[in-house]
C-alpha positions as CSV (number, residue, x, y, z in Angstrom):
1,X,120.0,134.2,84.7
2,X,119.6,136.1,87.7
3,X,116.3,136.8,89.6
4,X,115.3,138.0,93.7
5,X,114.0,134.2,94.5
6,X,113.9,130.6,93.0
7,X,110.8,128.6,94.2
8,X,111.2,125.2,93.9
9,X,108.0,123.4,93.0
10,X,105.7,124.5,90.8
11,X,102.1,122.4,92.6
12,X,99.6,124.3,93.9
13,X,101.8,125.2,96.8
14,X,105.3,126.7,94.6
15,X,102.6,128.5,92.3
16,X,101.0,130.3,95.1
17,X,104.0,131.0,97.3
18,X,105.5,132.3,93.4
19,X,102.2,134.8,92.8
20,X,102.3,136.4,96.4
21,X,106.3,136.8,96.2
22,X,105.5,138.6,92.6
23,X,102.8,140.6,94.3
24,X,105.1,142.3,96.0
25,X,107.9,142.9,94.2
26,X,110.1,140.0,93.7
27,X,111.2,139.0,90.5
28,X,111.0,134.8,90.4
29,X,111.7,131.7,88.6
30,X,109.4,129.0,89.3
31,X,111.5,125.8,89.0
32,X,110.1,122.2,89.0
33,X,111.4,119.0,87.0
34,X,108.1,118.0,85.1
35,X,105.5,120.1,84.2
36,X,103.5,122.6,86.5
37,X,101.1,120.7,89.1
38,X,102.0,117.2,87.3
39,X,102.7,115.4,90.6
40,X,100.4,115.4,93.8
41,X,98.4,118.4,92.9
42,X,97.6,116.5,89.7
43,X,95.1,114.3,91.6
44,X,93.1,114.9,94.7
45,X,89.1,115.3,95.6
46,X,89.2,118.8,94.9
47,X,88.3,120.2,98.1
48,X,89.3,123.3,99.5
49,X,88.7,122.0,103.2
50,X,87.1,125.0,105.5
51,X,85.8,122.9,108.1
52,X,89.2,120.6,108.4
53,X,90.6,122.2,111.5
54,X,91.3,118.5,112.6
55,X,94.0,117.3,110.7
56,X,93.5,114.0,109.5
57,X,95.0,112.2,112.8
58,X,96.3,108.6,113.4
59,X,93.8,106.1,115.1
60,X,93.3,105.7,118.7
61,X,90.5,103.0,118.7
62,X,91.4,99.5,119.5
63,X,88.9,98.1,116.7
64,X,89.7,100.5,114.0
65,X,94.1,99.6,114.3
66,X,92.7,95.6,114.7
67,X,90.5,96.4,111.2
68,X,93.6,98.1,109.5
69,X,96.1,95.7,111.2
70,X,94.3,93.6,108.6
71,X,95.5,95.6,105.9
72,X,92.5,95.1,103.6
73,X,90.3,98.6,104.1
74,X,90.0,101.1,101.4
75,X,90.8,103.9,104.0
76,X,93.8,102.7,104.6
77,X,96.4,100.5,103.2
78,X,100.2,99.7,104.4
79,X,103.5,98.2,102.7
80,X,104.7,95.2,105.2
81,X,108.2,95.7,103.7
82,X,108.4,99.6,104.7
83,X,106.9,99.3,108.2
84,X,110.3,99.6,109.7
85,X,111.7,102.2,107.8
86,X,108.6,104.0,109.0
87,X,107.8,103.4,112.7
88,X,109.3,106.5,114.0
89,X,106.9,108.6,111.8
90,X,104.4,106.9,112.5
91,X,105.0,106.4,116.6
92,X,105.2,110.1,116.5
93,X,102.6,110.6,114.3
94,X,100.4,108.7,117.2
95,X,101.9,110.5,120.0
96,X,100.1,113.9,118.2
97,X,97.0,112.4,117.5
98,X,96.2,111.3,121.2
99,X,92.9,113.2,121.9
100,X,94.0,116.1,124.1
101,X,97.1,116.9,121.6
102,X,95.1,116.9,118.7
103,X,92.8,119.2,120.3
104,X,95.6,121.6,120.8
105,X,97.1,121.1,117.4
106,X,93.5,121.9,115.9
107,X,93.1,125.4,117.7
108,X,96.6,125.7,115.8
109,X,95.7,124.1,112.4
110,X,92.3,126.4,112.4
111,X,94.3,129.5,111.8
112,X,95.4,128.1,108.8
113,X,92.1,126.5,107.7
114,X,89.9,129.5,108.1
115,X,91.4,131.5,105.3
116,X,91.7,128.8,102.8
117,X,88.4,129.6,100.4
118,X,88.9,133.7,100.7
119,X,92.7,133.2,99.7
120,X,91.3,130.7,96.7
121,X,88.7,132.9,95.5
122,X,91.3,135.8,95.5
123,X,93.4,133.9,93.1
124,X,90.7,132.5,91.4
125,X,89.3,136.1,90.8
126,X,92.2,137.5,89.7
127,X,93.1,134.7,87.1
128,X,89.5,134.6,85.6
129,X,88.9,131.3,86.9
130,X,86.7,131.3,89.4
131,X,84.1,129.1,87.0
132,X,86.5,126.1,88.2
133,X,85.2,126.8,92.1
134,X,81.7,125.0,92.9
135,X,80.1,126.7,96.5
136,X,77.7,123.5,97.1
137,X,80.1,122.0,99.7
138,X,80.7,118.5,100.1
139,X,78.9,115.5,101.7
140,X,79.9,112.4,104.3
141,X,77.2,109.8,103.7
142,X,76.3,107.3,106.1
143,X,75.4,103.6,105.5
144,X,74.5,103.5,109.6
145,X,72.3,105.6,112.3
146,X,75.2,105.1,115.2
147,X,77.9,106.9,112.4
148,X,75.7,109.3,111.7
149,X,74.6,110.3,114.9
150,X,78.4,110.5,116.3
151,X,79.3,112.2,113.1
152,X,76.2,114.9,113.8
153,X,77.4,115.4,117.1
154,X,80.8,116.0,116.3
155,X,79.8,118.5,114.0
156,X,77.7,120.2,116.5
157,X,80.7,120.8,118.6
158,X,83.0,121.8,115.9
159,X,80.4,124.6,115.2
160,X,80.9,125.5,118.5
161,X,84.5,125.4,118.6
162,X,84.8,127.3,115.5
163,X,82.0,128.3,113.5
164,X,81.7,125.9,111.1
165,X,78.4,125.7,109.3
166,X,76.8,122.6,108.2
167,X,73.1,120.4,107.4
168,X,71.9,117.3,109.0
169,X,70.1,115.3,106.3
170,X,68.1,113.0,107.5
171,X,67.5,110.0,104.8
172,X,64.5,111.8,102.7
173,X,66.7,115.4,102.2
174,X,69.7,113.1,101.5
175,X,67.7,111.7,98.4
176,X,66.5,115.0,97.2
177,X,70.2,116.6,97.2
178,X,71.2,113.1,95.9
179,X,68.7,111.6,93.6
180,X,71.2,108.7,91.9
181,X,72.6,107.9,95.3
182,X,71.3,104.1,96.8
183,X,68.3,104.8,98.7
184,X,70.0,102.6,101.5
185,X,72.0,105.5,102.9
186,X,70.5,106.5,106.2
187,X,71.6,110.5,106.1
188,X,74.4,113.1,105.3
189,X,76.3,115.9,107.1
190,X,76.8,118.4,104.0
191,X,79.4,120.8,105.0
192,X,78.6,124.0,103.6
193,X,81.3,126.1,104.1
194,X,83.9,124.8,102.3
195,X,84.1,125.0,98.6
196,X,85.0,122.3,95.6
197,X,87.1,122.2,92.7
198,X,86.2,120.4,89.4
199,X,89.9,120.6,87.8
200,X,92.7,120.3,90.6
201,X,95.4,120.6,88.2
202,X,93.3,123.6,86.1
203,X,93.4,125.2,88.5
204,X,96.7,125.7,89.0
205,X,98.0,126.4,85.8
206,X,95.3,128.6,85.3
207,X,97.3,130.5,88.4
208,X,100.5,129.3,86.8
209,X,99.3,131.6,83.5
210,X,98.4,134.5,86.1
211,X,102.2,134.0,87.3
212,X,103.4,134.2,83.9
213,X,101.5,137.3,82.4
214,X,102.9,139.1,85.1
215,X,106.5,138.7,84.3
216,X,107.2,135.5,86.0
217,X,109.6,132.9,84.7
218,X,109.0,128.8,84.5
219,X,111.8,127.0,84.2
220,X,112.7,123.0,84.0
221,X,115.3,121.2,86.1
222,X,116.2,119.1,89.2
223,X,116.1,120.8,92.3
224,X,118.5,118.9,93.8
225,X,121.3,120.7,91.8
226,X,121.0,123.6,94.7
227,X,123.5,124.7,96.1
228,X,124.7,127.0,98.7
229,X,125.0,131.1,96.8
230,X,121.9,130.5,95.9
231,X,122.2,128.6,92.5
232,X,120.2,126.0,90.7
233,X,120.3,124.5,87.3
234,X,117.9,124.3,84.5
235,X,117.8,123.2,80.7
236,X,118.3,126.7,80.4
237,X,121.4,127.2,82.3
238,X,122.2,128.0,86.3
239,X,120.3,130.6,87.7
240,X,121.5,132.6,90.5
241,X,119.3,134.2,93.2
242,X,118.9,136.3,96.3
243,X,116.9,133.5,98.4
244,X,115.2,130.3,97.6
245,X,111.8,128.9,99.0
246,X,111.7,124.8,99.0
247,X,108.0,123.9,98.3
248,X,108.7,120.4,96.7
249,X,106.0,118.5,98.7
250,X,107.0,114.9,99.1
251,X,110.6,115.6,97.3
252,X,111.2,118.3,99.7
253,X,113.8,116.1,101.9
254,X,116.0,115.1,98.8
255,X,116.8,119.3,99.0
256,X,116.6,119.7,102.6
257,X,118.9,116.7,103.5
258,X,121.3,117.6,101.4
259,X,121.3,121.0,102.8
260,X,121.8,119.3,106.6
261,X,118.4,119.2,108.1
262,X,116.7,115.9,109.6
263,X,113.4,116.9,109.1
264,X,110.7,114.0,110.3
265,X,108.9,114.3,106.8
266,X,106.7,110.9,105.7
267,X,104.3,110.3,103.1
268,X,101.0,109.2,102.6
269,X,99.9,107.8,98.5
270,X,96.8,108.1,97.2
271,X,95.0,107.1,93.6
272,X,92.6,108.0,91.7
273,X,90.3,106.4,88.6
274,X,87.8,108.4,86.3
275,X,84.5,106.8,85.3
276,X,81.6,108.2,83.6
277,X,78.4,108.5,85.2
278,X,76.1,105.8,83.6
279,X,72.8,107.1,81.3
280,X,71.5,110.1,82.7
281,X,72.6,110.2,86.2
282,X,74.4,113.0,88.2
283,X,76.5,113.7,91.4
284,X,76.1,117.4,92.7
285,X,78.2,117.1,95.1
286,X,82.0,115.6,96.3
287,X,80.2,112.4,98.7
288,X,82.9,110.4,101.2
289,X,81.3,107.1,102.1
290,X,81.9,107.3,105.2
291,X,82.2,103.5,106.9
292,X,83.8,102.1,103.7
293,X,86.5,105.3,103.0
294,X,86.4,106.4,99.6
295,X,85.0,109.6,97.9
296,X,83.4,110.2,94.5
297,X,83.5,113.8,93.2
298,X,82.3,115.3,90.1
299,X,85.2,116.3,88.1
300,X,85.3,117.9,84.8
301,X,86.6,114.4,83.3
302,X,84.1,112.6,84.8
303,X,83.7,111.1,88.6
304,X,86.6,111.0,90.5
305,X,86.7,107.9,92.7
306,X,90.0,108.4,95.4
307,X,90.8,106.0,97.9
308,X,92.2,106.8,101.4
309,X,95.9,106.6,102.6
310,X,98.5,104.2,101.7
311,X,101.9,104.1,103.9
312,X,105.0,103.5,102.3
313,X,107.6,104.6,101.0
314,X,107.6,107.5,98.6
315,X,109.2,105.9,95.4
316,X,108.0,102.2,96.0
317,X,106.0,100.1,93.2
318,X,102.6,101.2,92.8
319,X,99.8,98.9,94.6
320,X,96.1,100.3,94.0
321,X,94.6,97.6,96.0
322,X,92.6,100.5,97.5
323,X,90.6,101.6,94.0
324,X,89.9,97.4,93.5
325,X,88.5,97.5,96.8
326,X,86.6,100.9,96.4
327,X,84.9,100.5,92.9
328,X,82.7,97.6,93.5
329,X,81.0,99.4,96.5
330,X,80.9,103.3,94.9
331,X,79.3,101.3,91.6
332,X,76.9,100.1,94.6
333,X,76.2,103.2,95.8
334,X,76.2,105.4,92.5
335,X,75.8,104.4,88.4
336,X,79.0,104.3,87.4
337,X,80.2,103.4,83.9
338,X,83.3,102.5,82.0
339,X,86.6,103.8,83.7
340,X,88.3,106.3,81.5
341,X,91.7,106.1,82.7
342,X,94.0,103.9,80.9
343,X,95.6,103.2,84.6
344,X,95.6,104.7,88.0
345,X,96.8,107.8,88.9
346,X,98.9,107.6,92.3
347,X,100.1,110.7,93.8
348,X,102.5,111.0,97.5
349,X,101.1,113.7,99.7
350,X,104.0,115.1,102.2
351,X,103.2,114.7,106.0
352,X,104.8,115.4,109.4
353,X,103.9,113.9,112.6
354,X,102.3,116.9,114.0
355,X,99.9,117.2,111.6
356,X,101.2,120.7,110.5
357,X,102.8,122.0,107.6
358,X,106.8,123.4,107.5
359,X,105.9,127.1,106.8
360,X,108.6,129.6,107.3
361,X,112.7,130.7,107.4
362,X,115.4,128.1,107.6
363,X,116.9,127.8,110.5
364,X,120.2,127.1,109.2
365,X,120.5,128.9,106.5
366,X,120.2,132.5,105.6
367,X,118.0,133.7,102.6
368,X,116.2,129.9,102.9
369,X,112.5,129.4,103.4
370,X,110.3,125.9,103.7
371,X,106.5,125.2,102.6
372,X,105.9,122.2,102.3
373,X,104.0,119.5,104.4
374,X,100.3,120.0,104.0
375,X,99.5,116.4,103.7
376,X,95.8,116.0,102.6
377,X,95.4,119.9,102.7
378,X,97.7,120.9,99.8
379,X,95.1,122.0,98.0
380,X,93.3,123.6,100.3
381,X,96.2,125.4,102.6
382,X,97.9,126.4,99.1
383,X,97.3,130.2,99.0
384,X,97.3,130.6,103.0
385,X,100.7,129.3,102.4
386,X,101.8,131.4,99.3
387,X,100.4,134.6,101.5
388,X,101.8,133.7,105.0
389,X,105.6,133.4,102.9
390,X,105.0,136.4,100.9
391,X,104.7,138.6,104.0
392,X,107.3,137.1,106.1
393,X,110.2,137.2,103.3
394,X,108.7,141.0,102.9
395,X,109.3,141.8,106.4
396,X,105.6,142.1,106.8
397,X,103.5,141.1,109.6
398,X,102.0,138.3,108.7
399,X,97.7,137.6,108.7
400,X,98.2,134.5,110.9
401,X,100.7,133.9,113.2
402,X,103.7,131.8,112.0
403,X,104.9,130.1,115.4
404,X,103.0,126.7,115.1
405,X,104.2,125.8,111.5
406,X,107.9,127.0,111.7
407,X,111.2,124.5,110.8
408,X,113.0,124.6,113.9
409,X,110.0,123.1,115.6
410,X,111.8,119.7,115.4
């Protein structure tokens, strides 16, 4: 089999990076070892994240590292055992997030971030599924006036910064948006520019089937059987091609290793549980409890509860301490039912110290591109990625400048 590209990785990411290559002439095989968007994009909140222009940074306050040096917050959990193997990602990743970096990494991140619901509802449109797209936004709740005020004000200044649109509630509006929420809560800041998906995964094989009416090929096998030519094998046989893009999220370095680059690539787990919503009661909106760290979202299945980050390594046991820690509160705050998972999902989401995704040529290689790296933006930052590739590997000029996200930045 011979085609113009292999993309390896067939989430949210591969899919879109596959459609925008197909848009403009390429013939491609999409190439993953499980099913399409089985892995990280199976599971997430479903956000398509317009107002995160701060990635999600590393903590500089004394008493939030004491509070997780405890290890027992839902926000964040750590392996003792792969602290070592990690330090260097992580002392790196706290370097970036020092306030005036992260300030300068977010006037870079934005670029991204600011196209992330037109690219979606391009897509969407164009595979018939834009029903799978809610445009209510999403909420932080606050248990406390001194969170919510800080939170307000930030807000305020991120408008300012870059136009970002949002509501104060004030307890009384809270409870009108949010009938079934505990009247405890003190207020919300609904972000209402972003948008909110209620079948992650649906959505992208609904993309996946766009990719596949046009011509485009899926096919099964490990992508670590790449080698230099370009060639890779599949349960159909090798295929040969012209160039290969490597958008294999959290496996990306298994490919990229081999191939000799030392890429600083870490990752943060996440799970996720199902319940249904007791008697009558609804959610209309995605709601991130703000002091505890946990979100509930409406999902087709049911509500999604998903717990913060977890730091270890990639392939390690599974430990959902988080979602034991997490359910008694959300039941707290919301009627929740029976669980209808049989267990917890758990899913790896690829991250580099800066913050930033690996968009863009090889720098080693010719005919070799990376995407991978989005983190907790996967999701959202999938078609801005599948566009920004499409038009560089066309010779293009691309819709947002490339510079901050390329490889040889490390």
């Amino acid at each position: 089999m011979k085609t113009d590209v292999v993309v390896l990785g067939a989430g949210i990411v591969g899919i879109s990076v596959a459609l925008h290559l197909q848009a403009r002439g390429r013939t491609v095989v999409l190439l993953d070892r499980r099913g399409a968007a089985e892995e990280t994009s199976f599971g997430n909140a479903g956000l398509i994240q317009r107002e995160g222009v701060y990635p999600y940074g590393f903590p500089h306050d004394f008493g939030a590292l004491l509070r997780y040096g405890f290890n027992r917050t839902i926000d964040a959990h750590y392996h003792p055992s792969a602290l070592l193997d990690l330090a260097p990602f992580l002392w790196k990743y706290w370097h970036h997030s020092r306030r005036e970096r992260h300030a300068q990494i977010a006037r870079l991140y934005s670029r991204l971030i600011e196209h992330c619901v037109a690219e979606h509802d391009a897509l969407a449109a164009q595979a018939g599924a834009s029903s799978l797209i809610k445009r209510k936004g999403w909420m932080r709740i606050f248990r406390t006036e001194r969170e919510r005020d800080k939170r307000f004000a930030e807000a305020a200044v991120w408008r300012g910064d870059f136009g970002i649109n949002f509501s104060a509630l004030g307890q009384k509006e809270l409870q009108e948006a949010e009938p079934h929420l505990a009247p405890f809560l003190v207020g919300a800041l609904h972000w209402t520019d972003p948008t909110t998906v209620i079948d992650p995964q649906g959505l992208a094989l609904a993309y996946l089937k766009l990719f596949e009416s046009r011509g485009g090929r899926v096919a099964q096998g490990n992508a670590a059987s790449l080698e230099e030519g370009w060639s890779v094998r599949t349960v159909e046989g090798k295929v040969q091609a012209k160039e290969v893009v490597i958008a294999l999220g959290p496996w990306a370095d298994v490919v990229t290793r081999a191939l000799g680059y030392d890429l600083p690539l870490a990752v943060k787990r996440g799970y996720h549980m199902h319940y249904r919503a007791a008697g009558q009661a609804m959610l209309n909106h995605p709601v991130l409890d703000t002091e505890r760290g946990y979100m509930l979202a409406p999902m087709q299945r049911g509500i999604r509860l998903t717990t913060g980050a977890e730091f270890a390594l990639r392939d390690a046991i599974r430990t959902p301490v988080q979602l034991g820690r997490a359910e008694p509160l959300a039941r707290e705050l919301f009627p929740l039912a029976e669980r209808l998972d049989n267990e917890p999902w758990m899913g790896a989401r690829p991250c580099t110290p800066d913050m930033m995704p690996i968009i863009g040529k090889a720098p080693k290689h010719a005919n070799l591109w990376f995407a991978f790296g989005h983190a907790h933006h996967g999701l959202t930052l999938g078609p801005v990625t599948g566009r920004l590739i499409g038009e560089m590997m066309a010779g293009e000029t691309p819709f947002v400048d490339p510079a901050p996200y390329r490889p040889g930045r490390f």
